[in-house]
C-alpha positions in Angstrom: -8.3 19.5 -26.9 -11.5 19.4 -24.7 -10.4 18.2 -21.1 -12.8 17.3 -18.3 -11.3 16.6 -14.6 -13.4 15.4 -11.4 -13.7 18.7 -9.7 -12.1 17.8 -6.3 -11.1 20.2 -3.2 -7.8 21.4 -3.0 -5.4 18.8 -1.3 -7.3 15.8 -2.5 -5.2 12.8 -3.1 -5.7 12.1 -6.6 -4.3 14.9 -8.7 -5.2 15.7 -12.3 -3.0 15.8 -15.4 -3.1 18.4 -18.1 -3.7 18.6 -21.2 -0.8 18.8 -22.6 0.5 15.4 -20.8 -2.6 13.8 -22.5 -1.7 15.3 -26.1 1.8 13.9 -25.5 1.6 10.6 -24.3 -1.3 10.8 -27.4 1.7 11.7 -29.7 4.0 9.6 -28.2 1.6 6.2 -28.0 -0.3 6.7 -31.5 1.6 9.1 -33.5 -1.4 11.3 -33.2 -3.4 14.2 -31.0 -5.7 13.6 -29.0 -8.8 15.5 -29.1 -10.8 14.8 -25.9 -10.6 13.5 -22.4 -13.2 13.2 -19.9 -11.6 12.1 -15.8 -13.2 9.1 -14.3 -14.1 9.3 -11.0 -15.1 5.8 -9.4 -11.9 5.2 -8.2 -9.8 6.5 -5.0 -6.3 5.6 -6.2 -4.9 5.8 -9.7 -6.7 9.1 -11.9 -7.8 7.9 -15.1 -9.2 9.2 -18.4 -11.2 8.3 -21.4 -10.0 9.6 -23.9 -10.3 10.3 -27.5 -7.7 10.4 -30.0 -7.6 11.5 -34.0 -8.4 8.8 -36.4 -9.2 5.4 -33.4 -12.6 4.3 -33.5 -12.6 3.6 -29.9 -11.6 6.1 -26.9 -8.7 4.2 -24.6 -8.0 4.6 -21.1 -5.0 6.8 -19.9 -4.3 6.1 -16.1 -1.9 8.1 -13.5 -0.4 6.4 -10.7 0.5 8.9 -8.3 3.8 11.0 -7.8 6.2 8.3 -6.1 6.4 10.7 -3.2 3.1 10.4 -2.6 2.7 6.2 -2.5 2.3 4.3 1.1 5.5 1.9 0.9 2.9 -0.7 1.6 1.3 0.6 -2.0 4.1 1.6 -3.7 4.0 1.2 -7.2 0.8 -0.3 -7.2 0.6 0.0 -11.2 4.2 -1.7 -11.9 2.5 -4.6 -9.5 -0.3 -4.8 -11.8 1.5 -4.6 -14.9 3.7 -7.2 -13.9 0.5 -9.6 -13.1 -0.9 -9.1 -16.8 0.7 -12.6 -17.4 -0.8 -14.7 -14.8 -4.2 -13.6 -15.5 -4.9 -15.4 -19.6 -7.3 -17.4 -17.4 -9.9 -13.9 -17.4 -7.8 -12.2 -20.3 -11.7 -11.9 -21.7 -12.8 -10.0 -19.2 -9.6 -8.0 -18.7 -8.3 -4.5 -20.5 -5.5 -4.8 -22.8 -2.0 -3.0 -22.1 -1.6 -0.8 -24.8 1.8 0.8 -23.3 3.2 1.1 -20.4 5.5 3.9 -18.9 7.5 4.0 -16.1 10.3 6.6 -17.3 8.9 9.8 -15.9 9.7 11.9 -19.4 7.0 13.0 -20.1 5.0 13.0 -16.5 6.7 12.5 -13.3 4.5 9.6 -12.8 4.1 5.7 -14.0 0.9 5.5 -16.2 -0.7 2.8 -18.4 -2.6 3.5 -22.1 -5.0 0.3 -21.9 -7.6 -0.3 -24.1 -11.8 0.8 -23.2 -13.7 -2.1 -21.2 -17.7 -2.6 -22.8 -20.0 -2.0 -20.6 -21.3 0.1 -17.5 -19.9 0.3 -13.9 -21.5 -2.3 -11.8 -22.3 0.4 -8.8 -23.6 2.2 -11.2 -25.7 -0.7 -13.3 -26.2 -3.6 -10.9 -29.0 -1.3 -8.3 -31.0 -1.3 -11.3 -32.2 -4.6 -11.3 -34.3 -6.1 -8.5 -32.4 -7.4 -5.1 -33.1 -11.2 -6.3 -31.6 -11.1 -9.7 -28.2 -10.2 -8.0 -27.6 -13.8 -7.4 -26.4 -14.5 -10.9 -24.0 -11.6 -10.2 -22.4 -13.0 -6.9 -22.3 -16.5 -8.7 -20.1 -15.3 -11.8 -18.2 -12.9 -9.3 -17.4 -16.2 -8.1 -15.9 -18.4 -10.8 -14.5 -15.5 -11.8 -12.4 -15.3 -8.1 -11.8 -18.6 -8.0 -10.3 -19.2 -11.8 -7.7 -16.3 -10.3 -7.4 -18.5 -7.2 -6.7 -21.1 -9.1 -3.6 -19.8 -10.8 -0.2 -21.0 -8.7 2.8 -18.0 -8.1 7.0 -18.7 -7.5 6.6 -17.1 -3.8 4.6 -15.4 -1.6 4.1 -11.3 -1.5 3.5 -8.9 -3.8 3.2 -10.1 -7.8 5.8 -7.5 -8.1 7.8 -7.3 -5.0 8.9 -7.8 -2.3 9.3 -11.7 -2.2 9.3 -14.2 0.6 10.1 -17.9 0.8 7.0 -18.5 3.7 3.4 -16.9 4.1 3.7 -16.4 7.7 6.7 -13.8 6.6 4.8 -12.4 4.0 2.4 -11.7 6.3 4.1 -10.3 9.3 6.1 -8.1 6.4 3.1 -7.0 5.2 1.6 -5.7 8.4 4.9 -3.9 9.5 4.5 -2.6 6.3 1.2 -1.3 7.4 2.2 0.3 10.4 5.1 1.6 9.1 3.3 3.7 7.0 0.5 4.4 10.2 3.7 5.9 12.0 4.8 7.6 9.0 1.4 9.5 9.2 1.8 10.4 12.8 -0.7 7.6 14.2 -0.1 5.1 16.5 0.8 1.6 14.5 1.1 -0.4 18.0 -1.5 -2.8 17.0 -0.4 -3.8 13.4 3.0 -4.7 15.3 1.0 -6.8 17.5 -0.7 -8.6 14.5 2.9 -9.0 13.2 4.6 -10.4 16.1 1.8 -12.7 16.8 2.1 -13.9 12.7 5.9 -14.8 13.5 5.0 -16.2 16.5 2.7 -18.4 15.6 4.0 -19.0 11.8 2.9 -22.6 12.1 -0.7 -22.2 11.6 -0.1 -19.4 9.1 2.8 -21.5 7.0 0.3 -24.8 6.8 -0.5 -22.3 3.4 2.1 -24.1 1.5 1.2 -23.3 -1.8 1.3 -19.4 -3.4 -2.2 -18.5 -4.7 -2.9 -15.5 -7.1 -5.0 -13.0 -5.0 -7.0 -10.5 -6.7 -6.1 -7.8 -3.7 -9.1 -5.6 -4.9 -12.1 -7.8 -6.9 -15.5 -6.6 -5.9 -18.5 -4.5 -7.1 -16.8 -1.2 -7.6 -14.0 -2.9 -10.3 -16.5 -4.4 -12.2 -18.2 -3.4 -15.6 -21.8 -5.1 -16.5 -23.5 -5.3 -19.4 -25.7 -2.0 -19.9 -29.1 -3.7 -21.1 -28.4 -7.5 -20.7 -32.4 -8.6 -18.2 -29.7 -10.3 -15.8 -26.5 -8.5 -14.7 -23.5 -9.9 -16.5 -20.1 -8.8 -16.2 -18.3 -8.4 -19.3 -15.3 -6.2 -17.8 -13.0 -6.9 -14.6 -10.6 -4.1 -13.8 -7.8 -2.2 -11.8 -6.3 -5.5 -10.1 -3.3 -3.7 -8.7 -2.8 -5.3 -5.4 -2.4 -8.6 -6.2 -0.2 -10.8 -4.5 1.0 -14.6 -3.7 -0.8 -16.2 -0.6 -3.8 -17.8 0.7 -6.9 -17.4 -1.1 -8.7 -16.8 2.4 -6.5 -13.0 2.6 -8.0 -12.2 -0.6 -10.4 -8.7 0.0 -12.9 -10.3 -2.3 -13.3 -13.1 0.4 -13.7 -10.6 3.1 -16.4 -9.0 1.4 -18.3 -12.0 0.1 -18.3 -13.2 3.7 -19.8 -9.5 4.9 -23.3 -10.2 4.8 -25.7 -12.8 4.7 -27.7 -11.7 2.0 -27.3 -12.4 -2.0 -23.9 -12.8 -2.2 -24.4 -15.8 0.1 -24.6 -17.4 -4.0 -20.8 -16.5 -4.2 -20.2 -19.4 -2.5 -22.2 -21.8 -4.8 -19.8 -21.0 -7.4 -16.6 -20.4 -5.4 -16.7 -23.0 -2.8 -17.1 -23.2 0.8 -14.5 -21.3 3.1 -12.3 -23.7 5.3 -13.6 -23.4 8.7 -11.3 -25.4 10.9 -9.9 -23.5 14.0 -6.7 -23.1 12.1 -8.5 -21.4 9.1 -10.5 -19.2 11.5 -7.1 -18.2 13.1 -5.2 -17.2 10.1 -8.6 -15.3 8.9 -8.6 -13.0 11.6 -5.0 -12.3 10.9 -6.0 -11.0 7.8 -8.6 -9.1 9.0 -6.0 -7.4 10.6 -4.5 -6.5 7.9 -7.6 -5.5 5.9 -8.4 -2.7 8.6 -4.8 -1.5 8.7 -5.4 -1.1 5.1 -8.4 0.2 5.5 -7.2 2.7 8.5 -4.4 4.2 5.9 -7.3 4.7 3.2 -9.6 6.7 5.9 -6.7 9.2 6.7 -5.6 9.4 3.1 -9.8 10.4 2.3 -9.5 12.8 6.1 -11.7 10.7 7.6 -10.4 11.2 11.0 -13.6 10.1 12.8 -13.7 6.7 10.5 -9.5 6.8 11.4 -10.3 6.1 15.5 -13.4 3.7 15.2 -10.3 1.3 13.4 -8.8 1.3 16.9 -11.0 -0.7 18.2 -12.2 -2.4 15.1 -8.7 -4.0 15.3 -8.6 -4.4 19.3 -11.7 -6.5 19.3 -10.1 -8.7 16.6 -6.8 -9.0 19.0 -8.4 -9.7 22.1 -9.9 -12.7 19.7 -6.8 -14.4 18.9 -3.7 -13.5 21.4 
């Protein structure tokens, strides 16, 4: 078979598959070979593949979690969480892949992967600069139904779809940022301030556990997880992808909030769609506590890519946030 990997520098993160796993999870899905596979390189994560196989009209998507040694506790099995989140999300099942199998048994690969089916459509980094700055309203307004129908869908707990559970948001947060800096630590850099965020979660788990009610969060909706149509005169998502780190909380964590809330440009039209943000003190509060936890996220991403540089500036990134709430 043809094969076609991302040609990265030795030591990078994501790690290719051979051909031979392709033609056998090929077998093993399909009954048949696979003939081609092209690497697609968008993402930072998971590696995934188009690929073609003898006899289907359309290629499918093949994608690699890493090797379990490899995961961040705080990201382990990322791809399980998503699998396990399929069923809360009928609401966008339109707009969503379809599971064609999923493996978690190592046989074949010593890594979980998922055979879904190929989204229509072109990247939206790639697509949506083509159109002028204006018409990228109508994309921040769907982007915004679209968050809030996930929003809208009610979970058991709080935490992780998949794991771990907890019975109050202020201790899914304070796990979740331990979490965080466990993994810092783990990496040889100094988690001090995560702690900080933590303690001051489980100190002041009032304000955070007035979030009574688990929320489906995306963990990961924005631009770069988005397919558009390819020759529609307005951009118009017809795909939505990779939502691996969701989890039950307050819509207000969500990373797609932070980001709408980045700029004051044209995705100030998110918000005609979405709703306004809460801006009471307590709201404010919690936010900043999830900021937090987006740059300890973010801080484990920027050593995982070597940017060391990108790594320090976090420091104080975080400490201004701090010196805001304590």
């Amino acid at each position: 078979m043809r094969l076609h990997s991302v040609d990265r520098p030795a030591g990078a993160f994501q790690r290719p598959v051979t051909a031979d796993h392709l033609r056998r999870i090929s077998r093993r899905v399909f009954g048949r070979d696979a003939v081609s596979a092209v690497e697609l390189g968008l993402g930072m994560y998971n590696s995934t593949y188009k690929v073609t196989v003898e006899g289907l009209e359309r290629p499918v998507i093949m994608r690699f979690a890493p090797e379990p040694a490899r995961q961040f506790r705080s990201e382990r099995e990322l791809m399980r969480n998503e699998h396990a989140t399929v069923p809360y999300l009928s609401a966008i099942a339109p707009l969503m892949p379809r599971v064609i199998a999923a493996d978690w048994s190592h046989e074949l690969i010593g890594r979980d992967y998922l055979v879904q089916t190929l989204l229509d459509g072109v990247p939206a980094p790639e697509r949506l600069p083509g159109y002028p700055r204006p018409a990228w309203t109508s994309y921040f307004r769907r982007l915004g139904e679209i968050t809030r129908t996930v929003h809208g869908v009610r979970g058991p707990r709080f935490g992780p779809v998949g794991a771990p559970a907890y019975d109050t948001w202020s201790q899914a947060v304070a796990g979740s940022l331990n979490e965080i800096a466990a993994d810092v630590e783990a990496a040889g850099l100094d988690g001090a301030d995560l702690r900080a965020a933590a303690d001051l979660a489980v100190e002041r788990h009032a304000v955070l556990d007035e979030v009574t009610e688990p929320r489906l969060l995306t963990g990961d909706l924005w631009t770069v997880n988005v397919m558009l149509a390819a020759d529609a005169p307005q951009p118009t998502i017809t795909g939505v992808l990779d939502l691996d780190r969701t989890w039950w909380g307050d819509p207000a964590a969500d990373w797609t909030i932070r980001l709408a809330a980045a700029r004051q440009d044209e995705r100030l039209s998110f918000w005609e769609t979405y709703g306004e943000p809460d801006r009471t003190p307590e709201a404010v509060w919690r936010s900043m506590i999830y900021e937090i936890r987006h740059l300890g996220a973010v801080r484990l991403e920027r050593h995982r890519l070597g940017q060391a540089g990108r790594v320090r500036e976090s420091y104080g990134d975080v400490a201004a946030v701090l010196a805001k709430i304590i």
